[in-house]
N, C-alpha and C positions, 0 to 999 in steps of 0.2 A: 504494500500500500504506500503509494506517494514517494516509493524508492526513488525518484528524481529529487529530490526536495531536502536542504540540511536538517540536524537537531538541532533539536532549542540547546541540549546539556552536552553536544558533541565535543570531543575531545576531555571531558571531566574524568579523572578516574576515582572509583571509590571499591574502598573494599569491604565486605560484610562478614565478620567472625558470627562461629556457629554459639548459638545458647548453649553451655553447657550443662547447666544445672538437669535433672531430667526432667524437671513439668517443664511441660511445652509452652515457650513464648517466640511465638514471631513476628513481633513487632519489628524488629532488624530487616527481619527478610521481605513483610511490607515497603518500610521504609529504603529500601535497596530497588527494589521493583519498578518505584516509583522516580528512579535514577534511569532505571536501565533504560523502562521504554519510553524515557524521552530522548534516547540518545547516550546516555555515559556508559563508561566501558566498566560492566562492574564484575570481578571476583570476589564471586561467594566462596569461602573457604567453609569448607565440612571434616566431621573426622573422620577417619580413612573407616571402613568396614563398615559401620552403622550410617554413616551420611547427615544431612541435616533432620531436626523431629517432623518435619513436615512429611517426609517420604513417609515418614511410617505413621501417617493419619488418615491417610484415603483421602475422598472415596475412592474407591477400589472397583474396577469392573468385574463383574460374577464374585467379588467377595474376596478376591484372593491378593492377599498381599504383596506388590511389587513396589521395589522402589524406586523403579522408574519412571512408572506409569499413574502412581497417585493423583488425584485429581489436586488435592492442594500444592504438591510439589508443582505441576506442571502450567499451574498459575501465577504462584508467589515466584517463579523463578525464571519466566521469560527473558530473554535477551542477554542473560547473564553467562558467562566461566566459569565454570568450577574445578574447583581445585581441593585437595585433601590434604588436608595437616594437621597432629594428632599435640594440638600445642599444649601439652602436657610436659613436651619433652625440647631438651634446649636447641636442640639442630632446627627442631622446627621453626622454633620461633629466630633463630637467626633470619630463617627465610623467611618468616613474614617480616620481618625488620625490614629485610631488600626490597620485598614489596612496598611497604609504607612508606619508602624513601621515593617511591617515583607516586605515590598517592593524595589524591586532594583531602581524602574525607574516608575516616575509619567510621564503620556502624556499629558496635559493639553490646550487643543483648545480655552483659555478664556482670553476679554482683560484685561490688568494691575488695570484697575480700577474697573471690577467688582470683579475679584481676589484681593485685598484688602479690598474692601467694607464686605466680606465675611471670610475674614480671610485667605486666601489661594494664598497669594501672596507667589512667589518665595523668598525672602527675608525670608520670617516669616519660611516659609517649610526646606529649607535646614540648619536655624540655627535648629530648633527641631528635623531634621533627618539627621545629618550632614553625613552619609554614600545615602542619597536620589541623585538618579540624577533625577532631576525635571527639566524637557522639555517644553518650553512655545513653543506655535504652535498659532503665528497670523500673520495676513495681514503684519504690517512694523517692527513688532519687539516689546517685552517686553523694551525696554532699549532705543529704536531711540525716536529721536523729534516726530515722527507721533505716537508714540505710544499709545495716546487716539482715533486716528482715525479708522473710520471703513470701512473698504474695501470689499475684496469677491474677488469669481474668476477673475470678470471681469476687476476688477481695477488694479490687480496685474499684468493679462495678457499684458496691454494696460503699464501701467506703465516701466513695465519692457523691453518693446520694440517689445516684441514678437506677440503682436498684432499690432504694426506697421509696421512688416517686414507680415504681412500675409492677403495675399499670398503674395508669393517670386516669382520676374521674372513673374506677372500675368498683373498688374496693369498697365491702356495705358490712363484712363482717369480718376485723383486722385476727383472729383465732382463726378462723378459717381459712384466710386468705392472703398469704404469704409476700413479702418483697418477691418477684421472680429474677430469674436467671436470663439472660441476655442470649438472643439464640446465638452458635455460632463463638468466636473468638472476637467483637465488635471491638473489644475495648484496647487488644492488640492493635488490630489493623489501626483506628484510632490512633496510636500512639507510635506505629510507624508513621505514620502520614504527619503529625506533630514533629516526630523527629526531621523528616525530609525537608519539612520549611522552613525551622532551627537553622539547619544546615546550609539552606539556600543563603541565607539573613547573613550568617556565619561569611558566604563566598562572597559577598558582595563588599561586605566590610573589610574583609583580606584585599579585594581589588584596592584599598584605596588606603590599608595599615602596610599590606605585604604580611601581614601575621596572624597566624591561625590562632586555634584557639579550640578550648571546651564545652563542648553544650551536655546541660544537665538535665534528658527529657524523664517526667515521673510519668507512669502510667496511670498513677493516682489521681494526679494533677492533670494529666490530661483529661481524664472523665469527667471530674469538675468541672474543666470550662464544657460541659455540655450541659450546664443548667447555669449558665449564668444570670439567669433572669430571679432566678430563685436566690441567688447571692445576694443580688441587690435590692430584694425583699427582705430577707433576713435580718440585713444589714443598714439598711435605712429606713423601715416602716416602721410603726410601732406596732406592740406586743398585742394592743388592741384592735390593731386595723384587720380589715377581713382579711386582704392579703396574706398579713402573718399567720394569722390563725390557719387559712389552707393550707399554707406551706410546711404547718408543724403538725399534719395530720395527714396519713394516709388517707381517709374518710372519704369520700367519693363528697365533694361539696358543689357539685354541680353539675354540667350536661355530662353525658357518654360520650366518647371519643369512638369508640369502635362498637358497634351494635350486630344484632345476628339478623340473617335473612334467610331465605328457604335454601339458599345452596352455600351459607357461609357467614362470612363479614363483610360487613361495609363500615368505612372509617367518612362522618365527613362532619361542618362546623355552621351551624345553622344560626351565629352568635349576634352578628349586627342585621339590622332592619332591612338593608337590602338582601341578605343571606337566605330571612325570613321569608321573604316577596318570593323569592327565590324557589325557595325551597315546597314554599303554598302551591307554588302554579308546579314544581314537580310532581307532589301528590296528586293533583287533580282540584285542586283550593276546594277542598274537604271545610266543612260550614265550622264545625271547629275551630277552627283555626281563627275564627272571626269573632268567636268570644272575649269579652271586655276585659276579661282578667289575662289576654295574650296581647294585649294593646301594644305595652311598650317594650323595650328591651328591659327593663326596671320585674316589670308584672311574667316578662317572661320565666327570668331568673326564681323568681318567687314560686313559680308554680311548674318547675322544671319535671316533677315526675311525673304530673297529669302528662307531659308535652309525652314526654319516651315512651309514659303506656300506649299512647295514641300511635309513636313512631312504631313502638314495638310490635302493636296488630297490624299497621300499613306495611311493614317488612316481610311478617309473614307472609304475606303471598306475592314478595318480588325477588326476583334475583339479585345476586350482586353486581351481576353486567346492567340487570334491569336500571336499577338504584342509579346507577353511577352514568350510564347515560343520561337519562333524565333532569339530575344536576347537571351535570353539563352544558345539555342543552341553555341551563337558566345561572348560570356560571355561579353555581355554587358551591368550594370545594368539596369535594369528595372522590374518596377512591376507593376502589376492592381491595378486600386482603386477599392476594394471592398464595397460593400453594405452589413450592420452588416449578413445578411444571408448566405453571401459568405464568409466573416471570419471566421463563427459557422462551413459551410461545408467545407471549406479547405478543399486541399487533402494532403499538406505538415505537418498540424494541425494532422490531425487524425492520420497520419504515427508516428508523434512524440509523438501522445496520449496527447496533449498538455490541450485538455480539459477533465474533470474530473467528475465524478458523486458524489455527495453528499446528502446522505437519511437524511430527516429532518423529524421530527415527525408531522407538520404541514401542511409544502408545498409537500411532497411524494419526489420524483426521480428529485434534482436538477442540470442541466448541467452547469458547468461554468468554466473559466480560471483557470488553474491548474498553477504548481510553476514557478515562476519566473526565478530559476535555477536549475541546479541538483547537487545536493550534491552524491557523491555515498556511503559511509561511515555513512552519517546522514541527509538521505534524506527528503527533504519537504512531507508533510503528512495531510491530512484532517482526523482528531481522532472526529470531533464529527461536527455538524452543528452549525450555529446562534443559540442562547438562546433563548427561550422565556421572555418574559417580567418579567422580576426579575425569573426567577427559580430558580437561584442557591443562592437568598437569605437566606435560611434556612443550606446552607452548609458551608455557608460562613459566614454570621455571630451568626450563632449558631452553629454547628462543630467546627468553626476554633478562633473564638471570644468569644463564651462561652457564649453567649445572653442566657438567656430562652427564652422554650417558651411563659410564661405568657407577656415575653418583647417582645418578634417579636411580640404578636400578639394587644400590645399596640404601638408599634410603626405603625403598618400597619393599625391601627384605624385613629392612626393621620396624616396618611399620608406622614408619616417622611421616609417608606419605602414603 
């Protein structure tokens, strides 16, 4: 796609160290991703044998475990090199020194203390590579009090509030009805994409200091900025305002955000007066709706459960394609919850060509989420698939480091690559 046309990130190099710890975070390998396919040349480094935790998360075709072919590998890891090094041990990490001496921007997914234990603490790297911008990617921070603690997605979600607020406007019985769990790794990927724009901020200030530097991304702190509106509740309303009072309550204190219909969910926002207009000529302007105590937005509020029992019989007998055209038509938001199969078929998806084919030498013909944005001048691009398991070890450090052969194939005896 668009192979005539430069990258926006062309000629950047960046390198992405594997998470060691073994709960799986791939925040890095987001955040790497997000390099590659605009153009930067990035090795991902993995440990030899086992690979990055991505290979061994699926999905998996017929169930069966490969780690070439995983559906998450073969996403988080487009466009990228791979290379294996088992940096436990000190030959290796020579070589990753070589590498970082010719590199813009380390990603590093590892806590403070095993990164010292090892030699590759932030500290030690940017005095030896003083043009390095070297990215820590964990749970609370390289530099916070929690910094020896170990978290994951689900800690960060709950911590940061966003699994306290979820669902929103659902919750009628807080015993029954639990904070939920975020589908998926959101708060990772989050937190790669956090780190990637650190880093961008990071390149730009080098253009004009000549001197790299450290970013500090918390995974913690990333989830937080995803309710900032609640912040600034918290924090400048009073203890009596309504405001506060929602915000310090799960309690369902107003409309439904997502409602059921005969083949599922419909999510949509019926709040101001034209929403309402809206929303009346979708149902068919049902006489209801013309009662004195629906008058204003004020009276609406007041008498919100009459409204949903009312929505809640008019849903039963429509679709959620129904629902959601209808709004439409009278531009009021709303949209279907899809089921992952209805996401893939979209019809809005396919008009916009949003998903994308990528030939892998492994997995054959792979469909997935194409660019984030569209650059028109230096468009997003898939140039090559996920690596295999160290392949581009020979290009990389014998081409570009000058290893021999008799040394690759001492080093891959010992398992150093």
């Amino acid at each position: 796609m668009s192979g005539d046309k430069p990258e926006a990130l062309q000629g950047l190099r960046v390198v992405e160290l594997p998470c060691l710890d073994p709960m799986p975070f791939l925040a890095a390998a987001m955040a790497a991703k997000s390099f590659a396919d605009f153009g930067a040349e990035v090795i991902k480094v993995e440990p030899p044998g086992a690979g990055a935790q991505e290979r061994r998360l699926g999905p998996f075709r017929d169930g069966k475990i490969d780690l070439e072919t995983g559906g998450l590998h073969l996403f988080l890891n487009t466009n990228k090199l791979g290379v294996t090094l088992d940096l436990e041990k000190e030959r290796a990490r020579d070589v990753l020194f070589a590498m970082l001496a010719q590199a813009d921007i380390l990603l590093n997914p590892n806590l403070p203390a095993l990164c010292e234990r090892i030699g590759l603490s932030w500290h030690s790297l940017t005095e030896r590579f003083p043009k390095l911008i070297a990215v820590s990617l964990t749970t609370f921070g390289a530099e916070s009090p929690y910094r020896d603690f170990r978290g994951g997605d689900l800690v960060a979600t709950h911590m940061s509030g966003v699994g306290y607020e979820t669902p929103w406007h659902q919750v009628t019985d807080l015993e029954k009805e639990p904070p939920l769990k975020l589908a998926g790794r959101q708060s990772d990927y989050l937190t790669g994409y956090t780190a990637a724009a650190a880093a961008m901020v990071a390149l730009f200030d080098r253009k004009h200091t000549g001197a790299g530097q450290h970013i500090d991304v918390s995974q913690w702190l990333a989830m937080v900025s995803m309710i900032r509106p609640n912040l600034g509740g918290s924090t400048h309303e009073s203890a009596e305002s309504p405001l506060y009072k929602r915000l310090s309550l799960r309690v369902k204190a107003g409309a439904q955000w997502v409602y059921p219909c005969v083949d599922g969910w419909v999510s949509f926002n019926a709040g101001t007066e034209r929403f309402w207009q809206g929303w009346k000529r979708a149902m068919g302007n049902p006489e209801w709706m013309d009662a004195e105590i629906f008058k204003t937005t004020a009276d609406r509020a007041a008498h919100v459960d009459v409204i949903e029992a009312a929505i809640h019989d008019w849903l039963s007998n429509v679709t959620k394609q129904e629902a959601f055209q209808r709004a439409q038509v009278e531009h009021v938001p709303c949209f279907p919850v899809h089921e992952l199969r209805e996401v893939a078929e979209n019809d809005q998806y396919r008009a916009r060509s949003f998903f994308v084919d990528c030939e892998h030498p492994a997995a054959g013909t792979v469909r997935m989420p194409g660019a984030p944005c569209r650059l028109s001048s230096t468009p997003w691009r898939i140039r090559r698939g996920a690596p295999r398991l160290g392949e581009h070890n020979r290009k990389i450090f014998g081409d570009r480091l000058g290893i021999d052969q008799a040394e690759l194939e001492r080093l891959a005896a010992e398992e150093i690559i």
